[in-house]
C-alpha positions in Angstrom: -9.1 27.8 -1.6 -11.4 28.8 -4.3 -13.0 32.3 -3.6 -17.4 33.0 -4.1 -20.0 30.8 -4.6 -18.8 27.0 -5.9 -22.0 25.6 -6.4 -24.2 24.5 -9.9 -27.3 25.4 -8.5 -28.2 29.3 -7.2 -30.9 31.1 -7.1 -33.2 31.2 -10.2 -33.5 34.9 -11.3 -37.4 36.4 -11.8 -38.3 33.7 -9.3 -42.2 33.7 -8.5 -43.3 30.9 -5.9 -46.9 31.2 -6.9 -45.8 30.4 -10.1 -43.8 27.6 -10.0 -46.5 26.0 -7.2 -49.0 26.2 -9.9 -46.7 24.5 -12.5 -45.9 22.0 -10.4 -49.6 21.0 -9.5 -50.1 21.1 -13.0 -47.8 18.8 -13.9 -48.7 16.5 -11.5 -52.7 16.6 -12.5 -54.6 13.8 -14.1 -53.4 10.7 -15.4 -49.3 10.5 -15.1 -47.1 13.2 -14.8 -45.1 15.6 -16.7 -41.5 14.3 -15.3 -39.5 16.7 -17.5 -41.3 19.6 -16.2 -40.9 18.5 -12.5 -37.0 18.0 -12.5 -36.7 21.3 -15.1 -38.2 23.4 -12.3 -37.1 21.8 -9.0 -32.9 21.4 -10.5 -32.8 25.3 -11.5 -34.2 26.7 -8.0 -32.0 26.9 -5.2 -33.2 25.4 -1.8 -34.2 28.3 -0.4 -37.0 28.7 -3.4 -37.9 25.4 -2.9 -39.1 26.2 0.3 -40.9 29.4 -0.6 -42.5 27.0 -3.5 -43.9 24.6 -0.8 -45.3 27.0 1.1 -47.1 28.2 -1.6 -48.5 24.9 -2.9 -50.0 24.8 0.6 -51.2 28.1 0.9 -52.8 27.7 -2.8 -53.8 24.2 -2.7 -54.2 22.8 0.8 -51.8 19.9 0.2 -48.4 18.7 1.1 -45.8 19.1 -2.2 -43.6 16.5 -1.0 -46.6 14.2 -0.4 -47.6 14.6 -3.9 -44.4 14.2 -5.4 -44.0 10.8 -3.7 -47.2 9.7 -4.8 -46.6 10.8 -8.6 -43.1 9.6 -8.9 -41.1 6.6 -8.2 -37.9 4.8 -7.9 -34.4 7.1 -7.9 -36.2 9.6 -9.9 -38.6 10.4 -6.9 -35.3 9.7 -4.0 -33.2 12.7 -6.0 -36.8 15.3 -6.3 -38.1 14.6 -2.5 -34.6 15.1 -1.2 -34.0 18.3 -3.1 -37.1 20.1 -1.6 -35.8 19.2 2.2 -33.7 21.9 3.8 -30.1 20.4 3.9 -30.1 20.5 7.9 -33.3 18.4 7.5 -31.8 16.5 4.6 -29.0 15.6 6.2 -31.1 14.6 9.5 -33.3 12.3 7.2 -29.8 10.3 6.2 -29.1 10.0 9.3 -31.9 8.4 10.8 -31.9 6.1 7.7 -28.3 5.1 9.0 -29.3 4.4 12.3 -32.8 2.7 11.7 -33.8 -1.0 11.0 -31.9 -4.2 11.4 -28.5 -2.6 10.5 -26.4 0.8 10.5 -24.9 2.3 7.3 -21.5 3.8 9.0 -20.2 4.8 5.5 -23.3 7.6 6.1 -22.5 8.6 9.0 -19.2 8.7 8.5 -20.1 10.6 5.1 -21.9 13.1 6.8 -20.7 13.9 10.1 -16.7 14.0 9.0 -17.4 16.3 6.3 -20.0 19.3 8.3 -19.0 22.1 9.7 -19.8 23.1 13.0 -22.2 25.3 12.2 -23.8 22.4 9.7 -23.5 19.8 12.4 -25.6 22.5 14.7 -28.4 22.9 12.5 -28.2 18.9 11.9 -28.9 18.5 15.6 -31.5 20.9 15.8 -33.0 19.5 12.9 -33.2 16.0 14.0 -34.8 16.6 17.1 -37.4 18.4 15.5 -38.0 16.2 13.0 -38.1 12.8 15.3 -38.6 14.3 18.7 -36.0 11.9 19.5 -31.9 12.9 20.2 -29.3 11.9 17.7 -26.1 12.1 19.8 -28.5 9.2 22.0 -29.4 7.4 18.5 -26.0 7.0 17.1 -24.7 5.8 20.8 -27.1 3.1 20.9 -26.3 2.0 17.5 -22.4 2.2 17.3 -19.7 1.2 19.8 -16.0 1.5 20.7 -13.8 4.1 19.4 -16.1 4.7 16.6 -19.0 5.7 18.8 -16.4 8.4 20.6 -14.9 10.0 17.4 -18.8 10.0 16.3 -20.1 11.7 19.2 -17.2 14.3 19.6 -17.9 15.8 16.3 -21.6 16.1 17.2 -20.4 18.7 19.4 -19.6 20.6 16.6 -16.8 22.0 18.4 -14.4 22.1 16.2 -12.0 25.4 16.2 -12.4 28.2 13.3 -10.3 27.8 10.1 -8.3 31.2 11.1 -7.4 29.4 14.7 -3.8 28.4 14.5 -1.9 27.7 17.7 1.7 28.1 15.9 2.9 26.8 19.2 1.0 23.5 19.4 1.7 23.2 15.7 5.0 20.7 16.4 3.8 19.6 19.7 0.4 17.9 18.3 2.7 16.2 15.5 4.8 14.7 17.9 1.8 13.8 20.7 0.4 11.8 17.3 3.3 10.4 16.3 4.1 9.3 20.4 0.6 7.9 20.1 0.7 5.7 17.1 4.3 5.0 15.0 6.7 5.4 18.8 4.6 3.0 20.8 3.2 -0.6 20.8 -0.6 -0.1 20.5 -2.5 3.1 19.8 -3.7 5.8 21.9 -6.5 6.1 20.8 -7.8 8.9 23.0 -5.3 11.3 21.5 -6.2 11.0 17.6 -9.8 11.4 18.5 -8.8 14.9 20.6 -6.8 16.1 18.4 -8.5 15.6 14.8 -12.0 16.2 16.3 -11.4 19.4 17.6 -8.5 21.1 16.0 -9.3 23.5 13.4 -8.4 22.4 9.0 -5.9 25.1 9.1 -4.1 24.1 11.8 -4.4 20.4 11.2 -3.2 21.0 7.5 0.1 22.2 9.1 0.2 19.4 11.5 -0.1 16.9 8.8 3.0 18.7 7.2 4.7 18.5 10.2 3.6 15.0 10.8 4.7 13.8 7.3 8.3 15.5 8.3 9.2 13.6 12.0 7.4 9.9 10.4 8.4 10.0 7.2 5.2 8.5 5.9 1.8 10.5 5.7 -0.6 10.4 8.5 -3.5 8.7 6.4 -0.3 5.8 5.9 -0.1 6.0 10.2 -3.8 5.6 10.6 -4.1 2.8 8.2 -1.2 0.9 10.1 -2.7 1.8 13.5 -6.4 1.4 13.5 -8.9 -1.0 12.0 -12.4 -1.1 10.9 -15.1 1.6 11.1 -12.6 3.4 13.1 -10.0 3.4 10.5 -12.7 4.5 7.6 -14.2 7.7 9.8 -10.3 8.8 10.8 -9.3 8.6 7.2 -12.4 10.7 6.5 -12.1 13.6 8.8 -8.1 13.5 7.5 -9.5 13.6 3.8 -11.9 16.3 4.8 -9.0 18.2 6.6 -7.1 18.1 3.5 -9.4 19.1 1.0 -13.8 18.4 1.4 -14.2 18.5 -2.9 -11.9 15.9 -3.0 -13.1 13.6 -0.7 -16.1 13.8 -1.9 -14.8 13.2 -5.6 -13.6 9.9 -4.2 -17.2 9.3 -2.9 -19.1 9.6 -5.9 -16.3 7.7 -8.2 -16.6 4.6 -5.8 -20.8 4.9 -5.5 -20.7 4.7 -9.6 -17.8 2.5 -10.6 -18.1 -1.3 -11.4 -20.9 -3.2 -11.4 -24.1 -1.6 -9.8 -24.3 2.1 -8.8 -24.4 3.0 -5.1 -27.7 5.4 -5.7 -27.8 6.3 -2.2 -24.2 8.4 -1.9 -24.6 9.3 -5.5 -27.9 11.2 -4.7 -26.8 12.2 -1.3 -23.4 13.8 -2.5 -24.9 15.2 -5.4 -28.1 17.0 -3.4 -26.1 18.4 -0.2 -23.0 19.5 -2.2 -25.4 21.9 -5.4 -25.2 24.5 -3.3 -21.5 24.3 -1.6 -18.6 23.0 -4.0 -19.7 21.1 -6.8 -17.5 22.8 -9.0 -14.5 21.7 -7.3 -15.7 18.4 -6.8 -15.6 18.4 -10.6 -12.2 19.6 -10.6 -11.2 16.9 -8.3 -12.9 14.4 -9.6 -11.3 15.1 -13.1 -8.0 15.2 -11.6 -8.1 12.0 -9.9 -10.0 9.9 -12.3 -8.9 11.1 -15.8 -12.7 11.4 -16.9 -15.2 14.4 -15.6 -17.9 13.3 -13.3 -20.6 14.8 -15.8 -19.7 11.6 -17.9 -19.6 9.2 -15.4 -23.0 9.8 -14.2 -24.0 9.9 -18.0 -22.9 6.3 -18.0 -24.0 5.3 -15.7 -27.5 6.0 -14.8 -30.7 6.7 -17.2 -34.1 8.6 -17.7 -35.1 11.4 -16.0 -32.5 10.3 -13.0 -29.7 11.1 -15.2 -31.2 14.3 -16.6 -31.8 15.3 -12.8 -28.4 14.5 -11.3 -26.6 16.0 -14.9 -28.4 19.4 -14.2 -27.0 19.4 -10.6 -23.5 18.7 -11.5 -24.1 21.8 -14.0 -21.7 20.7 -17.2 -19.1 19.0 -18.5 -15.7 19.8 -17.9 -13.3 20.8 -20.4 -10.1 19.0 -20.9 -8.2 22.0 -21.3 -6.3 21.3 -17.9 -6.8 24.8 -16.2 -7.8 24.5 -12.5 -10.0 25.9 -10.5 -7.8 27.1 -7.4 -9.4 24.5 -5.1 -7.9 22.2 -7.3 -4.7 23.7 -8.6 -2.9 23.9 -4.7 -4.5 20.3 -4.3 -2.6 19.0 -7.0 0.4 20.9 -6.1 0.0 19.6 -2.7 -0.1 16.2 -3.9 2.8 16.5 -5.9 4.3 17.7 -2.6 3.2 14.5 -0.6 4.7 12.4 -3.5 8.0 13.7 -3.5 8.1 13.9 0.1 6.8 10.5 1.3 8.9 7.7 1.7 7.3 4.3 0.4 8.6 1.2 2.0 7.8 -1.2 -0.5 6.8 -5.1 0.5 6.5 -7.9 -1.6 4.1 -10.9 -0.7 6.6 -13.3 -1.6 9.0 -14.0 1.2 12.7 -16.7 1.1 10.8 -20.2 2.6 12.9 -21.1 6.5 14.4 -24.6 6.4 14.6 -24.4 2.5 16.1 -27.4 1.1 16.2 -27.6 -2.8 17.6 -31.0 -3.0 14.4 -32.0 -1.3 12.1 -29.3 -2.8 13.6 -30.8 -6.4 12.3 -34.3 -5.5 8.9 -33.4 -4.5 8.2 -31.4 -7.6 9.4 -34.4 -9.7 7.4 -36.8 -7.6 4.1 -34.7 -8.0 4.7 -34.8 -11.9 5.4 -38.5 -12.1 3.6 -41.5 -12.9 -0.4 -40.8 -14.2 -1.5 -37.5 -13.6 -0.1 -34.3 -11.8 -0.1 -33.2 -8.4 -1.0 -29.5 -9.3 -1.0 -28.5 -5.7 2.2 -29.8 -4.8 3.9 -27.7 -7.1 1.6 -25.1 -6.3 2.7 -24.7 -3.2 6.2 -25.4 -3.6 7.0 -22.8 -6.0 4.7 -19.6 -4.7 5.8 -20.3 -1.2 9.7 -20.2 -2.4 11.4 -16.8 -3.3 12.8 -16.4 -6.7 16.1 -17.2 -5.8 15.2 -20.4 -4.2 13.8 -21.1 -7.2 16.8 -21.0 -9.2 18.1 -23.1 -6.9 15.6 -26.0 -7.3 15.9 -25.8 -11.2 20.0 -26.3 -10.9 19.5 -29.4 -7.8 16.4 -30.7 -10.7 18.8 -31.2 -13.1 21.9 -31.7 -10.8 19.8 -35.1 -9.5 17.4 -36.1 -11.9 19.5 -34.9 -14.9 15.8 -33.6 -16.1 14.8 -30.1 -17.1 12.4 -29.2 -15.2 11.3 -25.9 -16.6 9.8 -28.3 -19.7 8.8 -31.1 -17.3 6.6 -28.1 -15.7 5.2 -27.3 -19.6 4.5 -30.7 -20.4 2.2 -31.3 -17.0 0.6 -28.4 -16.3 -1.8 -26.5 -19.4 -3.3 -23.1 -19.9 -2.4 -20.1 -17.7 -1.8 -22.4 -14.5 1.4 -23.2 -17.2 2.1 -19.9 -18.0 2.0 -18.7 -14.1 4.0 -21.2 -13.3 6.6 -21.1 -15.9 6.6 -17.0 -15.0 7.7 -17.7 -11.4 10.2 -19.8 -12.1 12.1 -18.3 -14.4 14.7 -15.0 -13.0 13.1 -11.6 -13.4 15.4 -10.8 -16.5 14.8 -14.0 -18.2 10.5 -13.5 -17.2 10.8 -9.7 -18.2 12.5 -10.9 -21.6 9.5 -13.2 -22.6 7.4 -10.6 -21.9 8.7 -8.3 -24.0 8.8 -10.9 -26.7 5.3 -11.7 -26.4 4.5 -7.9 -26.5 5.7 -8.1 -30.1 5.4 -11.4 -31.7 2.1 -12.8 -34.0 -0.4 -10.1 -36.0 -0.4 -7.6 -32.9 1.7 -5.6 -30.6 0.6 -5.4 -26.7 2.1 -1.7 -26.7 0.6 -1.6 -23.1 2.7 -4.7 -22.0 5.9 -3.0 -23.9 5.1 0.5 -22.3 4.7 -1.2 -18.6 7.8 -3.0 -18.3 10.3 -0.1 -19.9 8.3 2.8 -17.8 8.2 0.8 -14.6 11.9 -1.0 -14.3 15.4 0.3 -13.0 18.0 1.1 -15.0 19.7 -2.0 -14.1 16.4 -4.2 -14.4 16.7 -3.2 -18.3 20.1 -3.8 -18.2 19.6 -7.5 -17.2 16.7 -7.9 -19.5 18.3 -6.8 -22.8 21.0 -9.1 -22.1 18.4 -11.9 -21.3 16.7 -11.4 -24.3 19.6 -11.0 -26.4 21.1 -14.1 -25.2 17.4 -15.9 -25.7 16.7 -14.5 -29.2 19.9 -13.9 -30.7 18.6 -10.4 -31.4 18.9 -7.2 -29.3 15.6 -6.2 -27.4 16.0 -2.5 -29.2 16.4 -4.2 -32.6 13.2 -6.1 -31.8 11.5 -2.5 -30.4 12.6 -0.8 -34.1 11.3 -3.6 -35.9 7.9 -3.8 -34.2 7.1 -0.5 -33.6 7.4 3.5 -35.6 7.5 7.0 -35.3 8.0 8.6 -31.8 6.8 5.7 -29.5 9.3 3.8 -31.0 11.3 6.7 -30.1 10.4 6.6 -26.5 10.6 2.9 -26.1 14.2 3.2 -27.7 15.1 6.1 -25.4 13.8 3.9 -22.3 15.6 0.9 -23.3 19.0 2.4 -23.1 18.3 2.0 -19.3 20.2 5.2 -19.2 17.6 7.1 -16.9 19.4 10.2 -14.3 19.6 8.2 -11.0 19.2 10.4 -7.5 17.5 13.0 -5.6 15.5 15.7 -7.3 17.4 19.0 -8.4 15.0 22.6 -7.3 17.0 24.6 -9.5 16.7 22.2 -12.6 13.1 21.0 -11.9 11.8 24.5 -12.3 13.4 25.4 -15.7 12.6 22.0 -16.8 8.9 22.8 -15.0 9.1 26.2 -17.4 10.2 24.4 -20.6 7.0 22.1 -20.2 4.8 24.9 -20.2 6.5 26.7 -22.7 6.4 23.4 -25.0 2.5 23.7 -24.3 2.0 26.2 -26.9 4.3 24.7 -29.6 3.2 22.7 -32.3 2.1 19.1 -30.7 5.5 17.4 -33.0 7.7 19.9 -31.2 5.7 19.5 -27.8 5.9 15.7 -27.7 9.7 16.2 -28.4 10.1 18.0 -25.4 8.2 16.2 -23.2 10.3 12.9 -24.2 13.5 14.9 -24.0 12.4 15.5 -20.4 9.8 12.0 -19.0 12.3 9.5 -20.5 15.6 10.8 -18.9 15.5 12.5 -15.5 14.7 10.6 -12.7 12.0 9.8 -11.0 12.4 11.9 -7.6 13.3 15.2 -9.9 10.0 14.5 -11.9 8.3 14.6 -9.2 9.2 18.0 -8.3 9.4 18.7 -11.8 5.4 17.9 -11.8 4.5 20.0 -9.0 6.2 23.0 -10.2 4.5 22.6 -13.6 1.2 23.5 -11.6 2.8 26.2 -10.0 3.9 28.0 -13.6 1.5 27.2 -15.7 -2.1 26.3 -13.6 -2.6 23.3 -15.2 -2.4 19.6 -14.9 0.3 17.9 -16.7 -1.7 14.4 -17.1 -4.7 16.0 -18.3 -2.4 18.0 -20.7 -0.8 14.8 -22.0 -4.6 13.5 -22.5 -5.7 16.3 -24.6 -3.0 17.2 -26.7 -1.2 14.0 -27.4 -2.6 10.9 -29.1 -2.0 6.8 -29.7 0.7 5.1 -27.9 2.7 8.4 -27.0 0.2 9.7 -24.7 -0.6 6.3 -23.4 3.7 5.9 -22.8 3.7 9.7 -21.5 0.8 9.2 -19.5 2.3 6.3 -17.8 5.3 7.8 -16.8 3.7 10.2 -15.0 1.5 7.4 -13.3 4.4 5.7 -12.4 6.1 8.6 -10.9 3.4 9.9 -9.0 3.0 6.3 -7.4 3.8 3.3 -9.0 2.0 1.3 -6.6 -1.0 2.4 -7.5 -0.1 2.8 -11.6 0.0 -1.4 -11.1 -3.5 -1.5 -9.1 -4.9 0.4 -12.0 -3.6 -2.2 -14.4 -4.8 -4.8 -12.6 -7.9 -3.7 -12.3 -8.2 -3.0 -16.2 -7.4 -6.1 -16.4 -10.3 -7.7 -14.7 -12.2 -5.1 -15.3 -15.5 -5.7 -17.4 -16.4 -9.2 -20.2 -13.2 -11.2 -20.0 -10.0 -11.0 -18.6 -6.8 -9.7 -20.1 -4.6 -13.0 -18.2 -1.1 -12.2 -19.8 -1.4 -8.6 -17.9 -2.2 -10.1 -14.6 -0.2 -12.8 -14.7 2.7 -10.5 -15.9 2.2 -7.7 -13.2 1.6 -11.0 -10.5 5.0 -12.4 -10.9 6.9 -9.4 -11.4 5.7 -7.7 -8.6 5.2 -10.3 -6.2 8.3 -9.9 -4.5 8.7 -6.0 -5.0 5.7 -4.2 -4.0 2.2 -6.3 -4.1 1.5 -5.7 -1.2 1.5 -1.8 -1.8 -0.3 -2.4 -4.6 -3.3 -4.9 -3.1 -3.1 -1.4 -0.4 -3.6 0.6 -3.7 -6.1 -1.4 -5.3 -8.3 -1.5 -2.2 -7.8 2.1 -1.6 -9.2 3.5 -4.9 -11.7 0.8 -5.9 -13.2 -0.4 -3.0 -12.8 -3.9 -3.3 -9.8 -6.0 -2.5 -7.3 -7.3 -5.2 -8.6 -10.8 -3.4 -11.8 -10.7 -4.1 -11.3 -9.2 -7.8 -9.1 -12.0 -8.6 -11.6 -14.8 -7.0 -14.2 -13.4 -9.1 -12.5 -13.1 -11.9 -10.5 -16.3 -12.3 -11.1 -20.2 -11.7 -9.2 -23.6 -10.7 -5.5 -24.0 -9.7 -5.0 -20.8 -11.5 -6.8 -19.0 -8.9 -5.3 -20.6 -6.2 -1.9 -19.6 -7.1 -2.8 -16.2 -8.3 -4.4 -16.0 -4.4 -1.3 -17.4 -3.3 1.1 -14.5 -5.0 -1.6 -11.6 -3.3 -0.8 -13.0 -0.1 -3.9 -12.2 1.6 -7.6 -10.1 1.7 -7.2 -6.9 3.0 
């Protein structure tokens, strides 16, 4: 953990309260009010002269500084100044009771709040409530919650939870396995024993748990808790596990969420942004600008304006460098997840399943059927064709033209238009012969797609390539590397060329190896960028993707930086966005796909050939890791993206392939 004081906003040196109560009244005198001068002086004073500065507007003018600053300013403006001059216990109480008030209950606050205190925060919280509403908060939050929510909610009121240097060494296995027995080795869930164990544990010794955990169930224990609880539940365990792991990067998570899309959730961001000044904002900066690619200080210049921005910009207290050094918060988080990566074993699941009672003969006839005659039966086909596997599908084209002596790959094109056609035409077609057009595509007309060419070569197996330059070749009557050569220059043709040998080291990671190959990274770090991007390619394109892995997390250990936010800064074009995709892709691939889906959705119009492409080809692999993915880091369900985004019979089958709302 990072060592001293983490926060943007301390203590303002030469500070006179006297002074500052006078500016402020001044400011707020007459007609209007001097905004600028309001947020200059309340952003660069730390909480505790906040307080010595209302006390001293009372004492010198008889009034109420809150009072006055709600009735001079307004909007998010005001919400981000008034909060700022409450004392953080009080602060935090005031959430609360917002949470819990009115018609309906924000749980994502009180989840927010309550997984992410510690005890001696959730003390003060307590104390501060009552004296603030005369009214208990353990009873408040029981009569507005239920179930196991209500219980997990209530134990960490208690504020009970062990000290960080409390490790039962002992317990360490024994609380691994009682989780495990109570969730993954049983039908059902016991309950009772999650909420025990994570409520009342200390970090440390849940951090080893985890690792422990991770090691007897093969799968992490935020993977256990999704598969085992539901609902509100599911959100506040994932929390206090987040929070376990690392509090900066949970809350990273929490302010990229409140800001992304369309509309800005102004209540987190403001919340987040007031109770963490003082704590860990710095590493929430580190974390946010490892997980996102992009530092929070330009996110929050995007999206938000006036003297709100300027406000919230001055709390997170700069921009971040991309040089890719880390803060120590950050640098064992990212080795730690490197760790998780290599460690965790992914069972992937398509959405697409083989159809029971299949019968292509039959299957063959209906399609012809709903294509005969005036007009087409869209939804016949529809369903016939998303609810069959692949390899049924190659089975009704052979018993189409076995019976009706038709072709019914162009019957399909000549009924069906647009990208209903194109979706269509993807699925049936074999995953080498589907791959092959998209490659194709990539490269022919005016432009290349070099996202749709760096996709497919960094995301496929050795023997997917394989099939694909053969399916192209015997397509095109050219070879796919030709084609690459032809279409592209310089060293991303190089790396495409090097990817399509489909030549990549297959197996488990080497320790020995994926330190000096860690080592030659860093070293390549100070060459010349020519000679850097050399080595990198030398290394990304050819070793496999469980050595990489390792390879990644030792590349924190020997040179304290981030190897994506090294590829951002010092590489360029289409190499860094090929580079940067392989180490997407290795990290987790699942989510590398939710990321291009949601770019392409994203935003004024949708890029169709890149969902359409990642639909099919994934819909039988892992789409339903990806929809898991998607939901995970935007909020929002692949489902609903895609109704939004799309229209018609294309929707419907493009709903079809997701398989479901999650």
């Amino acid at each position: 953990m990072g060592k001293g004081f983490r926060g943007t906003v301390k203590d303002f040196p030469d500070f006179d309260a006297n002074g500052d109560a006078e500016a402020l009244y001044n400011a707020m005198k007459g007609i209007g009010s001097d905004k600028e001068a309001i947020l200059d002086l309340i952003a660069s004073r730390s909480n505790a002269q906040r307080q010595e500065i209302c006390a001293a507007y009372k004492s010198l003018y008889g009034k109420d500084l809150i009072e006055d600053l709600k009735y001079e300013l307004t909007g998010n403006f005001e919400r981000v100044i008034v909060g700022l001059m409450r004392p953080p216990a009080y602060y935090d109480a005031k959430s609360i009771k917002d949470a819990v008030k009115g018609a309906g209950t924000n749980e994502r606050c009180l989840i927010e709040i309550l997984a992410s205190r510690t005890s001696r925060q959730i003390h003060n919280l307590v104390e501060a409530y009552k004296d603030a509403y005369g009214q208990d908060i353990e009873e408040d939050i029981i009569s507005d919650t239920s179930g196991h929510f209500k219980k997990m909610l209530v134990v960490l009121l208690q504020g009970t939870r062990e000290d960080d240097d409390v490790v039962s060494e002992d317990l360490v296995a024994q609380d691994a396995q009682d989780l495990y027995d109570a969730g993954e080795a049983q039908w059902g869930t016991d309950e009772a024993k999650f909420i025990m164990l994570l409520g009342n544990r200390s970090v440390t010794h849940l951090q080893l748990v985890f690792d422990e955990y991770q090691r007897i169930a093969e799968k992490s224990i935020e993977d256990s808790i999704k598969s085992e609880l539901s609902g509100d539940f599911e959100r506040l365990m994932l929390a206090v596990v987040q929070c376990i792991r690392s509090v900066p990067m949970f809350f990273a998570k929490r302010l990229y969420k409140s800001m992304k899309g369309l509309g800005t959730d102004d209540g987190t961001l403001i919340r987040i942004m007031i109770s963490r000044s003082e704590i860990d904002m710095l590493d929430i900066r580190e974390c946010f600008r490892l997980r996102y690619e992009k530092s929070l200080y330009n996110m929050i210049q995007d999206d938000t304006s006036g003297e709100y921005k300027r406000t919230l910009l001055k709390l997170c207290g700069g921009d971040d460098d991309l040089a890719g050094e880390f803060f120590p918060e950050a640098a064992q988080l990212a080795y730690k997840m490197w760790e998780i990566s290599a460690m965790t074993k992914v069972q992937l699941r398509g959405t697409v399943r083989p159809a029971g009672g299949f019968d292509p003969a039959s299957d063959a006839q209906a399609l012809r059927k709903a294509m005969k005659g005036f007009g087409t039966d869209e939804d016949a086909i529809i369903d016939i064709v998303v609810q069959r596997s692949n390899a049924q599908r190659q089975e009704i084209r052979q018993a189409f033209k076995s019976l009706l002596g038709r072709n019914l790959m162009a019957d399909l094109k000549s009924e069906l238009s647009k990208n209903l056609c194109r979706l269509i035409l993807g699925l049936m077609m074999t995953p080498p012969e589907f791959d092959a057009k998209m490659m194709k595509k990539a490269m022919e007309g005016a432009g290349t797609d070099e996202h749709a060419l760096i996709e497919i070569l960094v995301t496929r197996s050795n023997q997917e390539i394989h099939a694909m330059c053969a399916a192209y070749e015997e397509e095109y009557k050219k070879s796919l590397e030709d084609a690459i050569q032809s279409d592209t220059s310089g060293r991303f043709c190089r790396i495409l060329v090097s990817l399509v040998q489909g030549n990549r080291e297959e197996g488990p990671a080497d320790m020995d190896r994926a330190k000096a190959d860690a080592q030659e990274l860093a070293n390549a770090c100070n060459d010349d960028s020519s000679e850097m991007e050399d080595k990198f390619m030398s290394i990304l394109c050819t070793r496999s993707f469980p050595h990489l892995r390792r390879v990644f997390q030792e590349f924190v250990k020997c040179s304290n930086k981030d190897i994506e936010q090294i590829i951002k800064k010092e590489m360029s074009g289409d190499v860094k966005n090929a580079m940067f995709a392989i180490v997407r892709s290795v990290k987790n691939q699942p989510a590398y796909f939710a990321d291009r889906l949601y770019k392409a959705m994203k935003g004024l119009g949708t890029d169709d050939r890149a969902l359409i492409r990642i639909m099919v080809s994934r819909s039988e692999v892992d789409l339903f890791n990806i929809r898991k993915e998607f939901k995970d880091t935007h909020d929002a369900s692949l489902h609903e993206f895609i109704q939004g985004d799309t229209s018609g019979d294309y929707r419907k089958t493009l709903l079809m392939l997701c398989g479901g709302e999650d």
